[in-house]
N, C-alpha and C positions, 0 to 999 in steps of 0.2 A: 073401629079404633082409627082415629087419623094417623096417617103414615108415617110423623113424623114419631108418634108413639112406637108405630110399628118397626121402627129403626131403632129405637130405646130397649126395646121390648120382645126377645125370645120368642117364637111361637108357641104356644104352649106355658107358657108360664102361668097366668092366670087360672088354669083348668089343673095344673099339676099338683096332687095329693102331697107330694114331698116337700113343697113350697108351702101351701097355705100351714102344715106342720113347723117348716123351719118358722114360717113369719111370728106363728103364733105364740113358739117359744120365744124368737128374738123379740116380741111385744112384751110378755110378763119378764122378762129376764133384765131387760134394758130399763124399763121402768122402775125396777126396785134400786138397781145400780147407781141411776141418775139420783134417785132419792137420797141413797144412803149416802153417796159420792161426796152430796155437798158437805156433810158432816167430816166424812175421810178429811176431803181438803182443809175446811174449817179449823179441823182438830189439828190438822199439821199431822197426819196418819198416814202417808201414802204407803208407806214401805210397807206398813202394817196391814195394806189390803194387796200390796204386790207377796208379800210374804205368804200372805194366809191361801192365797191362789196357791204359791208352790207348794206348801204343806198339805193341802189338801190332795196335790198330784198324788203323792206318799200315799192316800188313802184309798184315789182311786186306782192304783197298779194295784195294791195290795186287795181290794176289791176283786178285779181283772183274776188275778191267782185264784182266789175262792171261788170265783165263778158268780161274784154277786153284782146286782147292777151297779156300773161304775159311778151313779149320780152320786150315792148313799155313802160309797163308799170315799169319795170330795167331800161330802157333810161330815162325814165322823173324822174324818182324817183334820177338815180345817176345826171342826169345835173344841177335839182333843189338844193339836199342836197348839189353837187360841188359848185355851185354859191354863197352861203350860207355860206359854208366854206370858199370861196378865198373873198368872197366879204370884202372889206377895210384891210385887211391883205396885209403887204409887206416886212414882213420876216419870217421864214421857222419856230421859235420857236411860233411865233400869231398864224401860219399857224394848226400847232399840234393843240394848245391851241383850235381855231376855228371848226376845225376837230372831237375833240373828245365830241367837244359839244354838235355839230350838230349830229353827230354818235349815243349820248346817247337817244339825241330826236325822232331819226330816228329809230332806236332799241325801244323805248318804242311803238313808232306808229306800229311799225311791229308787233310786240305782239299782239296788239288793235287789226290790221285788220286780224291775222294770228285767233285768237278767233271768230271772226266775222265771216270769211271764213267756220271755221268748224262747227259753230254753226248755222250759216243759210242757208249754199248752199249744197249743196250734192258732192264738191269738198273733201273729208276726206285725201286728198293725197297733200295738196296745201304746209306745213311744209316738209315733203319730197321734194317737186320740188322746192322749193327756198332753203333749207335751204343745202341741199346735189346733187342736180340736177340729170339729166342724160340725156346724148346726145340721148339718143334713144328714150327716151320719150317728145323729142321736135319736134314740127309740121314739117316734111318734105317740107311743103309748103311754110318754111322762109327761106329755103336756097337760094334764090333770094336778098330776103331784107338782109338778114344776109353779103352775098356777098359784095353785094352796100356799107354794111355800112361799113365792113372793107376798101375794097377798099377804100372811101371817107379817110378812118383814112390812110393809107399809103399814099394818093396822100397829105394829108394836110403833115403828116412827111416829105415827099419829100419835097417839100414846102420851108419851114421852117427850114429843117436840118443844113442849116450851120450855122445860126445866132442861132437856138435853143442848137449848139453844143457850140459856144460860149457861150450864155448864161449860157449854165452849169457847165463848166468847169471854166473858167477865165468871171465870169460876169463885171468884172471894166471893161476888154477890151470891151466888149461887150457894154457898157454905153458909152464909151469914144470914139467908133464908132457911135454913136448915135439909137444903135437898143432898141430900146420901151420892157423892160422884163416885163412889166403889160401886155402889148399886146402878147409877148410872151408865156409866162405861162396861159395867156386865152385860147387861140388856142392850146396850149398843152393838157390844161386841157381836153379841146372838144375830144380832141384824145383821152385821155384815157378812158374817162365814155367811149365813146365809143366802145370801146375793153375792157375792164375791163368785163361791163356791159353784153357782149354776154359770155365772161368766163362765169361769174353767172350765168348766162340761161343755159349752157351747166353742168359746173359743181358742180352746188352753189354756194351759198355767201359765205359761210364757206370754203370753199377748194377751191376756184378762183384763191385766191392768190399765190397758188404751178403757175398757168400758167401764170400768168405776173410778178412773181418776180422769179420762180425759174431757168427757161431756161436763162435768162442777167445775174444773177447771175454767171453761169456756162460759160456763154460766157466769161463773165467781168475776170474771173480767167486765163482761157484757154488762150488769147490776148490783147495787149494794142489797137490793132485797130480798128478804131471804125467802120471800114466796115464792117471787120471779125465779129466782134462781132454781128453786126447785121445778119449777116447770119445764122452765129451758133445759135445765139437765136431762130430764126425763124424753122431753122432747129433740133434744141433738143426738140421745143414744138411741132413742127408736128409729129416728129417722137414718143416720148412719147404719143400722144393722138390714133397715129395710133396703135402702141402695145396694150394701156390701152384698146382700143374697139375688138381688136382680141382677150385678154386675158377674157374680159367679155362674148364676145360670146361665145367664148370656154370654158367658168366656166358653161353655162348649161347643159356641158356634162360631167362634174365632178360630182361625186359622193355627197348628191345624187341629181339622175338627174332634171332637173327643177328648181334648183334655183339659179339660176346665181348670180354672186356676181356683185357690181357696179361699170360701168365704170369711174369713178369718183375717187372712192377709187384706180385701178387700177392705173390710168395716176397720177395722186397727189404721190403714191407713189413711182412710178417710177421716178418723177423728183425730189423725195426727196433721193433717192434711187444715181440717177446722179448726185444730187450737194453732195453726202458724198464721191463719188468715184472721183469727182474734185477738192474736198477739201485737195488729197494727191498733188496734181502738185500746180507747185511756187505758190504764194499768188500775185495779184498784185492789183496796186491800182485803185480802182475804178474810180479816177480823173486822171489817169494816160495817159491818150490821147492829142495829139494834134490837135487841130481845123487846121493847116494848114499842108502841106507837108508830104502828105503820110499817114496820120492817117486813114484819111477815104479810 
């Protein structure tokens, strides 16, 4: 390794079980994020993937309590409160309205079971792991399911993508071809809890939202294309989670030694860090794609 790597670079990090585990999840976790993100921004949804991160905390304490794996319990928590939210809503202003209801109910229940947790189980660490996360303190043994499940979120984007790109950009057209945006926006939705949902396991409820709104963001500036964009997204969230876990590793050997700072805090900053230095190149519009002839 040339030296100046070796100055970048931990000793031990490359050979570390615990590393090629976090990378592996920050690889499928960051990729579906980036994918789905550009739609979030697209759609003018952000709140609604900040949101669904903290409803799903709600899922994973109350998981935490039962003793079941906390990933499962983020997926049912964010599908249930998503359901809740879209259900009889069919414009974006109810949509909020619906959202921040359910959010307030879902945040009070989290509290209930985040108390419950530390006052009856011997977990004292369960407020930490929902509320701020950290990829290296997630079970090595979900990167299989965690895989499947992004996968599943990109095969359904595939899917979906061109009537989904209508739909969000020109939805009259998209009516007026006859494509169903109740049905739409269901199947979107599925997609995000989805990847939203493994953000929070990785990084928490509270800082999720830097990985599926901050990398689209930065795409959405950079390009009007909406392939580009997809790439880049996917490509500025991998790349952020893969520095934010090298910069973590290599914080327990900063002064003083032994107390690493969190990978969490790292990658969050780092994309907050990329979207102020994207923020000097052109502004462009976020609706500013075409669904036909070259955009994608």
């Amino acid at each position: 390794m040339p030296d100046w790597a070796k100055a970048l670079v931990a000793p031990g990090f490359f050979a570390s079980p615990a590393v090629h585990a976090a990378l592996a999840m920050a690889a499928v976790v960051t990729v579906a994020n980036g994918l789905v993100g550009v739609f979030v921004v697209i759609r003018g949804q952000a709140f609604l993937g900040h949101a669904l991160s903290d409803m799903g905390a709600t899922g994973g304490t109350a998981a935490a309590l039962l003793g079941v794996q906390v990933l499962w319990g983020f997926m049912a928590g964010g599908f249930v409160s998503g359901a809740l939210a879209d259900a009889g809503v069919s414009e974006s202003r109810g949509r909020d309205v619906a959202t921040g209801m359910v959010l307030s109910t879902a945040l009070g229940l989290g509290a209930l079971f985040i108390y419950l947790v530390t006052t009856r189980t011997a977990n004292a660490n369960i407020t930490q792991t929902v509320l701020f996360g950290s990829v290296f303190t997630v079970n090595p043994a979900l990167v299989p399911a965690m895989a499947l499940l992004s996968l599943g979120t990109v095969v359904l984007l595939a899917v979906v993508y061109r009537p989904l790109l209508y739909a969000s950009v020109v939805p009259e057209v998209a009516m007026a071809r006859g494509l169903s945006l109740r049905l739409l926006n269901t199947l979107f939705l599925v997609g995000v809890v989805a990847a939203v949902e493994q953000a929070a396991l990785l990084m928490g409820a509270l800082l999720s939202t830097a990985l599926i709104v901050g990398p689209a963001a930065m795409a959405i500036r950079l390009t009007n294309r909406t392939g580009w964009r997809l790439v880049l997204a996917a490509s500025i969230g991998l790349a952020a989670a893969a520095l934010g876990i090298l910069l973590a590793y290599d914080s327990y050997y900063w002064p003083p030694a032994g107390r690493g700072w969190p990978d969490s805090f790292f990658i969050s900053a780092l994309i907050f860090l990329g979207y102020l230095a994207v923020m000097l190149a052109p502004r462009r519009d976020p609706r500013a794609v075409r669904p036909e002839g070259g955009s994608a």
